[in-house]
N, C-alpha and C positions, 0 to 999 in steps of 0.2 A: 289875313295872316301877316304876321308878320316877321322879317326876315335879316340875319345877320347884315350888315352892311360895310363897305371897306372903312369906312371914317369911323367908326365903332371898334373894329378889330384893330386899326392901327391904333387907336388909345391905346387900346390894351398892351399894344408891345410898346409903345413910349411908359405906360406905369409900369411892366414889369421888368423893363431895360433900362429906363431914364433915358433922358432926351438927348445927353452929352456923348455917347456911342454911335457907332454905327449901325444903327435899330438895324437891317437886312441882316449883315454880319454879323450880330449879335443875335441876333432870331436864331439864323441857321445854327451858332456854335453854340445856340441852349438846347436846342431839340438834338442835334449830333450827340451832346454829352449826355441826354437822355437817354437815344438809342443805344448808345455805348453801354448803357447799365442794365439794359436786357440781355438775356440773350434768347436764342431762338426756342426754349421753353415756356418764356414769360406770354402770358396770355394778357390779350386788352380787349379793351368793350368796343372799340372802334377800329375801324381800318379808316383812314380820309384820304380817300382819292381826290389828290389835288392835281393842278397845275405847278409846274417848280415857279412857273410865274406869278403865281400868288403867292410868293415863302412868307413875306410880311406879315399877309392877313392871313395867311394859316399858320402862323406860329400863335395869333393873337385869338385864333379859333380853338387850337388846341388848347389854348392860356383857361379860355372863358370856358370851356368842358369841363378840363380837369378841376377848376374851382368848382364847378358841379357838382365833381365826383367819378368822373368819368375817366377812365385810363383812354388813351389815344397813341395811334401808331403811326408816325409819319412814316414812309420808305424812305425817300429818298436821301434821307437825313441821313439811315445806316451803310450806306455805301456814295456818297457823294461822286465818285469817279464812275456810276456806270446810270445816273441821271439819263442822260441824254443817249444814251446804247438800248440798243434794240437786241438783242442776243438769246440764245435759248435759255444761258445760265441766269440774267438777270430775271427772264420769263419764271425759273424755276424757286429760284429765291423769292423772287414776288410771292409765288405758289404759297411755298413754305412762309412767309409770314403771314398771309390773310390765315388760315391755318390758325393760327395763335388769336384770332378777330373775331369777335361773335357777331358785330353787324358791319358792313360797309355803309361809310357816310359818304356820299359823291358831293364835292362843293363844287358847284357849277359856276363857272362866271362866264366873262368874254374871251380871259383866256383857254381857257376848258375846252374849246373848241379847237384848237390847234394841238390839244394832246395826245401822244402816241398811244399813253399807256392807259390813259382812264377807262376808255371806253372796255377795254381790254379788261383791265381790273373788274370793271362791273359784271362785264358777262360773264367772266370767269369765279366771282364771289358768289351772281346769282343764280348761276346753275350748281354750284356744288356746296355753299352754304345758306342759301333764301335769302338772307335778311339784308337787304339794300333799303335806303333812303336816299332821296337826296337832300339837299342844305345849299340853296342859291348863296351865294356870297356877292350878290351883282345884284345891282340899280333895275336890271332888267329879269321881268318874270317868267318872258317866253324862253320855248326851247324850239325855237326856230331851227330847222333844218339837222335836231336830234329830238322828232317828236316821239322816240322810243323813250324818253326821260319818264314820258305820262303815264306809263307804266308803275310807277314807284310811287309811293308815298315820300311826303316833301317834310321835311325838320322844318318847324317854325323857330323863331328865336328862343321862347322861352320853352323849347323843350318839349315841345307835345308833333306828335305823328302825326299830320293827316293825310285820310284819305278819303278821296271823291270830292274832295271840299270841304270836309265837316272831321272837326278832332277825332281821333282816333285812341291814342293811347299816349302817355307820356312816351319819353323815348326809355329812363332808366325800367319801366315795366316792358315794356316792348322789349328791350336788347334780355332781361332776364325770363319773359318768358321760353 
């Protein structure tokens, strides 16, 4: 298999930001002005449960989706001030946007491991809407000391589900069945 990688995703947001910006700051205030044009009606083929520590390469994640086809939801992008808040209303709001998601994508890295919210997002997407995957965005394969991951079917890069080991489904058939 194989699998998105950070030196790949950051191309991506230097080709879609140019190089002369502040690619991080420019990431974030593309995906903001995104979420801004939703509103909590608007439905997407993804939820991506990230790390805010990865904002680069998941803005260059969500870059290389959407050229797929694929609509993608970042959270944190729609309220930036309650990122890093633990609270029941951000809990709720979380709620209400996976809601609008038909699969959750978990991009795992090294940062992923220090998140409040992921793990949170996943159990709560997979007990009330099924459909998780995950999507490493990291060098490394293992899910050391979260081997609940093995659970799920993993996104390879060029879009195919698998499970057990052996392709599965594309992901656009997979999210529309």
């Amino acid at each position: 298999m194989q699998f998105f990688n950070h030196a790949e995703l950051e191309q991506k947001v230097s080709v879609v930001l140019g190089s002369t910006r502040s690619i991080l700051g420019s990431a974030a205030a593309a995906l903001a002005n995104e979420a801004r044009q939703h509103n909590s009606r608007s439905s997407y083929d993804v939820f991506l449960s990230h790390s805010t520590l990865d904002a680069k390469v998941v803005y260059g994640l969500s870059c290389v989706m959407k050229d797929s086809g694929f609509s993608v939801y970042v959270y944190w992008l729609d309220d930036a001030s309650e990122q890093s808040e633990v609270t029941p209303e951000t809990a709720q709001r979380l709620r209400e946007r996976m809601k609008c998601c038909r699969v959750l994508l978990f991009a795992t890295s090294e940062n992923a491991i220090n998140s409040k919210w992921m793990p949170w997002e996943l159990g709560y997407f997979d007990g009330t809407r099924g459909k998780v995957a995950i999507c490493p965005i990291s060098q490394k394969s293992t899910f050391e000391g979260r081997e609940y991951l093995g659970l799920y079917p993993i996104m390879e890069r060029d879009f195919w589900i698998w499970r057990n080991g052996q392709p599965y489904k594309r992901l656009r058939t997979w999210i529309d069945e």
